[in-house]
DOMAR-531048 format. One record per residue: x negated, y negated, z negated of N, C-alpha, C in turn. Coordinates in steps of 0.1 Angstrom, whole numbers, plus 5000, padded with zeros to 4 digits. Each point is the difference from the previous one (the first is absolute). Layout:
<rs>
XYZXYZXYZ ...
</rs>
This chain:
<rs>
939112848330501549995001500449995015 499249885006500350025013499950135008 499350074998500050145009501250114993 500550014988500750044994501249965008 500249925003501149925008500350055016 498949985008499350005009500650135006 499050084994499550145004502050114999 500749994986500950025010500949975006 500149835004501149975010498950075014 498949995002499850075011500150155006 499850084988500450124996501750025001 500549924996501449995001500349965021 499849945005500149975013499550115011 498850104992499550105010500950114998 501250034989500150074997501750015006 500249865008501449965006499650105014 499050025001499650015017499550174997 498950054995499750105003500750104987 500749984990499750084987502350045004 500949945008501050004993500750155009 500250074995500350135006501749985010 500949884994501250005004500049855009 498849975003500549865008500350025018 499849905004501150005011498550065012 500250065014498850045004498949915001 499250005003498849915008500249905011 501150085004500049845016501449924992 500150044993501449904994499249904994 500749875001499449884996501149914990 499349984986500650014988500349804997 500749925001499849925002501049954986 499349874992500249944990500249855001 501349954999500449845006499949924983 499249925004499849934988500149825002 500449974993500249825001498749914997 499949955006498349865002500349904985 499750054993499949924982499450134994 500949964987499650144989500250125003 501050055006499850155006498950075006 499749875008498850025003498450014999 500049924988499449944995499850144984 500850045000499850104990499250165002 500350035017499650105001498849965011 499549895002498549985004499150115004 499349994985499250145003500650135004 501050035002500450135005499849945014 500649855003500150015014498350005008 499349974993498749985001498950164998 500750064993499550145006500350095008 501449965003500250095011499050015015 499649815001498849995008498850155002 500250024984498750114999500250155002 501250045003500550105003500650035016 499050105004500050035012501250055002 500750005012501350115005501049964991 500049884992501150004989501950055001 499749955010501649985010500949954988 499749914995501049864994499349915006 501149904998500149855004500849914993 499249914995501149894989500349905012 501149955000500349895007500649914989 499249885004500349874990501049895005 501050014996501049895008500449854994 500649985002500249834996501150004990 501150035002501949984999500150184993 501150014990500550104996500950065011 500649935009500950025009499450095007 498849975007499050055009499850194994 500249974983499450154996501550065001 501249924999501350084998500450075013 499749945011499850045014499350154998 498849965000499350135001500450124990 500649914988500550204998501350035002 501149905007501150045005500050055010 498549985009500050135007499450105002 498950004987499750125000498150015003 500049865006498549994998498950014991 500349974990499149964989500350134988 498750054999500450104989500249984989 498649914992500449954990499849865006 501049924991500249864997499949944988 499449834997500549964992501349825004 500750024991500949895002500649974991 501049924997500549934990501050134994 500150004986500950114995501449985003 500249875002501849995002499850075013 499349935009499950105010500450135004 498750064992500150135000501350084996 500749914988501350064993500950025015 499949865005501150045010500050115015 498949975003499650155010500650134993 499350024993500650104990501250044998 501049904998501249984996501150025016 498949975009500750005014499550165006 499450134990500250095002498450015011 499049885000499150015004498750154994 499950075000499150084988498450005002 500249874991498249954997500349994984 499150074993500250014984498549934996 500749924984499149924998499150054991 498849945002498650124992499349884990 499949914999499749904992499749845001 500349954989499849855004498749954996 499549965010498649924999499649905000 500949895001500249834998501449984992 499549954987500849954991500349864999 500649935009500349904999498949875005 500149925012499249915004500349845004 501649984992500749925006499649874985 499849865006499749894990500849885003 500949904996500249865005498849924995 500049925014498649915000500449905008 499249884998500449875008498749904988 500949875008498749904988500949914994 501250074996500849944985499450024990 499249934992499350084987500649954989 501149944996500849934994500850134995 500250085008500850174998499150054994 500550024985499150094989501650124996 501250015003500950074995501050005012 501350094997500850045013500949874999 500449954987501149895001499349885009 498950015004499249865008500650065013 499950125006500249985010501949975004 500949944994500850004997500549855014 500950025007499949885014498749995007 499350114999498950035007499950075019 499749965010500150085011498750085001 500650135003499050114998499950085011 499250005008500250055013499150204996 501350065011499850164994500050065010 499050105008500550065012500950154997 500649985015501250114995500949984994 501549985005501149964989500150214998 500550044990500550094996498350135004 499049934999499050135000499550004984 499150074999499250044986499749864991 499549905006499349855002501149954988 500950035010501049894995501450044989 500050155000500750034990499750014990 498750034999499050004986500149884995 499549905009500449864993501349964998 500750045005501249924995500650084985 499350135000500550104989499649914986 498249935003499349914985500949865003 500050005009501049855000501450004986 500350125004501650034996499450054983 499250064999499150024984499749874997 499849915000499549894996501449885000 500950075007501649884996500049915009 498950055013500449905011501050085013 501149895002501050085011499150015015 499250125003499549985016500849905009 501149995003500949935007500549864998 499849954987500349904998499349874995 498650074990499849944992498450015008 499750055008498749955005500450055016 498949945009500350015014499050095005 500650155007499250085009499949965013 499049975006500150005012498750115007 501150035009499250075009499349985015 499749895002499849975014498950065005 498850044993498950065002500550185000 500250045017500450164998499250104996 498649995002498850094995499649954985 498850074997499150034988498849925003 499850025014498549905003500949855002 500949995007500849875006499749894984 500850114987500349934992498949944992 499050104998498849984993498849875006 500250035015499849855009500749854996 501150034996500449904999500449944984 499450084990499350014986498949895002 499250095007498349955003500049855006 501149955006499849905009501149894993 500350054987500849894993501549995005 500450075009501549995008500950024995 499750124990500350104989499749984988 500949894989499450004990499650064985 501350135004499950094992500750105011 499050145000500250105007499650104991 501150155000499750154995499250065011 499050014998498850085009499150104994 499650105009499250114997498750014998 499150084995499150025000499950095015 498849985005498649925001500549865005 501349985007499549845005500249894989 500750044986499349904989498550005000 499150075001498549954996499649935013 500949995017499549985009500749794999 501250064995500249824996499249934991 499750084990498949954991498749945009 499650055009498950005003500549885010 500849975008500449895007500349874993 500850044990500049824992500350024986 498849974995499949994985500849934993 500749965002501349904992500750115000 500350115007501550074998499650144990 501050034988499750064986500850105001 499550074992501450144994500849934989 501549985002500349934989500550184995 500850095003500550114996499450145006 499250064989499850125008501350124996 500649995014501550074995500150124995 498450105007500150134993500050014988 499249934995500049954982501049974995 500949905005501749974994501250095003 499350105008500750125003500150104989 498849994999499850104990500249974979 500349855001500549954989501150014997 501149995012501050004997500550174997 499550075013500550194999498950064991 498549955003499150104995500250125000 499649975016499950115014498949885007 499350075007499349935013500650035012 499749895007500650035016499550135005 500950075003499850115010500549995012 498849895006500549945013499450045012 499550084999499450115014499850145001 500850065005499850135003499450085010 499550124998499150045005500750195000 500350005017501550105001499050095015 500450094999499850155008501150075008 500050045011500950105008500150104988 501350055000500550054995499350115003 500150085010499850095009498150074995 499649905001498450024992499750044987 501449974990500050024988500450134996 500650085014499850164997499050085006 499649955013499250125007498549965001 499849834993498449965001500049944988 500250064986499949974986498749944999 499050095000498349975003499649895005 500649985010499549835005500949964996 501149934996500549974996499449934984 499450094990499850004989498549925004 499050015010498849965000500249855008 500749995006500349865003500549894987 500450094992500749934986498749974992 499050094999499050034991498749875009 500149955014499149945003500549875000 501449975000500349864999500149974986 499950064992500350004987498449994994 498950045006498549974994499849905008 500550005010499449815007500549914994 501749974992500349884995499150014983 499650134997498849974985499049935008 499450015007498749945004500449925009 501049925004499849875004500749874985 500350094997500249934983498749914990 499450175005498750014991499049935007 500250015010498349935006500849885012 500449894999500849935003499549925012 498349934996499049985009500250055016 499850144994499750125014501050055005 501149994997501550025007499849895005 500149874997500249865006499150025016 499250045001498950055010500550055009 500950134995500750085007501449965009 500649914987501249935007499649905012 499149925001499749935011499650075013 498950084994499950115014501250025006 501150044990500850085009501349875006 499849934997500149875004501649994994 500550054985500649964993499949874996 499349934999499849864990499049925009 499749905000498849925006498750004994 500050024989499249964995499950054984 498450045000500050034986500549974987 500049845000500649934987501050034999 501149975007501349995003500750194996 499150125005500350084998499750054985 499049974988499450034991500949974994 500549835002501649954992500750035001 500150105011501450055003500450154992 498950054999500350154990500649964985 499749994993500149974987501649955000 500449935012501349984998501050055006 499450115007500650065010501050174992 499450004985500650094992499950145003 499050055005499650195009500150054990 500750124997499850064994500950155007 499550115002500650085003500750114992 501449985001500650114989500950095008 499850174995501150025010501649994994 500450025012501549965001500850134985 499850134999500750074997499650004984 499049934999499549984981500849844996 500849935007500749874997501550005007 500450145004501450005009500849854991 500050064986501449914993499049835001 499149975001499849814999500350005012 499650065014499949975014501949985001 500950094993501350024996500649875000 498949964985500649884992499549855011 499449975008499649945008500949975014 500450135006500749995008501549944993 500450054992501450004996500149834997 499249934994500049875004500149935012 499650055010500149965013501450035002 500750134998501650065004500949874993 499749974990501249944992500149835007 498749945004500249875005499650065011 500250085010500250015019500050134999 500950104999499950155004499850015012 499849905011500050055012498050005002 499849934991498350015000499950154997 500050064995499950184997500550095011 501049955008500650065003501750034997 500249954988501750014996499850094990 498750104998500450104989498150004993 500050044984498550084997499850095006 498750015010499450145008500250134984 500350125007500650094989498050064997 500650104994498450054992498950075015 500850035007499450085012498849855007 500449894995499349905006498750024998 499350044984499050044998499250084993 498849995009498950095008499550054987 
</rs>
């Protein structure tokens, strides 16, 4: 099974470089902006064989901040990218032309702290809940299950935001400062690993999907437009190799964890092995789920249109 697996994501990766009749020339350098967690963490072994391919002329760049990737394709650096879907809606919507080709992280977001007294939403009820990001992905999502469960975001429990980052906040989870914080996967398993008193009391993708039954389609994974006519071929085999690396870091969980540290995604093996399973990879493309990716966004429009952009990206969005 392993070589079944194996044999053609690597097959798939040789065939980005020497087999694609429409890709871009030889000295052109094909570059892929990817975010330091699950994005990254999903296409591993692609990033790890490209090592083994000579003359590749790609380059993944692994960054910190979604900001950092919206930069790079508002100007045009980054071929493919992945980043948050509201994200992407709105580039899009600002007449950016990067089309989206599939989502590969379904949701990684949990409230955690060491309330363990919170078994239901009415407990968190006069609760302060510290959330990074007023009006980003983080915080609209929660306040969307807040508002499903009959609590007023505004009134009836307290958001605060003082912690501006993801790492800021998850630090201050880990260090008790924070006694209930919405944080992400990987640095939930990296709080876990710092202080054992602090719990998942809500895994929100789960309550997400109770309430819509839909899963988060909370990462997208989008392409120059421009590539999607005249370099179909790579295009399609870049899809095909990030798409057999998140099977086999699924499947062999161990040995991705290996990989993630090498590449100096995670610190550490444990912390990384915990961190898959909840990190939700799955790679689907975008044009076999247009209407849930639809139904997903349009939730975001009704409680902040300006997260999308002000409008649903029209059908041309996807790839």
């Amino acid at each position: 099974m392993l070589m079944r697996i194996i044999f053609p994501l690597l097959l798939a990766v040789n065939l980005i470089f020497f087999g694609c009749q429409h890709q871009p020339k030889q000295t052109d350098t094909i570059t892929i902006a990817t975010l330091k967690g699950p994005s990254a963490m999903g296409m591993i072994k692609f990033i790890d064989s490209l090592s083994t391919v000579s003359d590749s002329h790609i380059k993944v760049e692994i960054l910190n901040e979604p900001i950092q990737i919206r930069k790079m394709v508002i100007d045009g650096t980054a071929d493919f990218a992945i980043l948050p879907t509201t994200m992407a809606a709105i580039l899009y919507n600002k007449g950016i032309d990067y089309r989206l080709l599939a989502i590969p992280v379904w949701g990684t977001l949990y409230l955690f702290g060491n309330d363990t007294s919170i078994t239901q939403w009415e407990h968190l009820r006069g609760k302060r809940i510290n959330v990074m990001a007023k009006g980003m992905t983080p915080d609209v999502l929660f306040r969307y299950l807040l508002m499903q469960h009959g609590l007023d975001p505004d009134n009836d429990v307290t958001l605060d935001y003082s912690f501006p980052t993801h790492i800021d906040l998850a630090n201050a989870v880990a260090a008790e400062q924070a006694k209930l914080g919405v944080i992400s996967e990987p640095l939930v398993s990296l709080v876990m690993q710092r202080n054992t008193k602090v719990k998942s009391i809500f895994d929100l993708n789960a309550e997400w999907n109770k309430v819509l039954d839909i899963p988060i389609a909370q990462t997208a994974f989008i392409v120059k437009g421009e590539l999607t006519k005249n370099s179909k071929e790579l295009v399609e085999k870049v899809m095909q190799s990030y798409h057999y690396s998140t099977q086999w870091v699924n499947q062999y969980p161990d040995s991705a964890a290996n990989l993630i540290v090498k590449y100096n995604i995670l610190p550490n093996n444990q912390v990384a092995a915990n961190a898959i399973p909840r990190s939700n990879l799955h790679f689907v493309r975008a044009n076999t789920i247009s209407a849930q990716i639809d139904s997903y966004l349009n939730i975001f429009y009704q409680m902040s249109p300006d997260i999308i952009g002000g409008k649903l990206p029209d059908e041309n969005f996807y790839q």
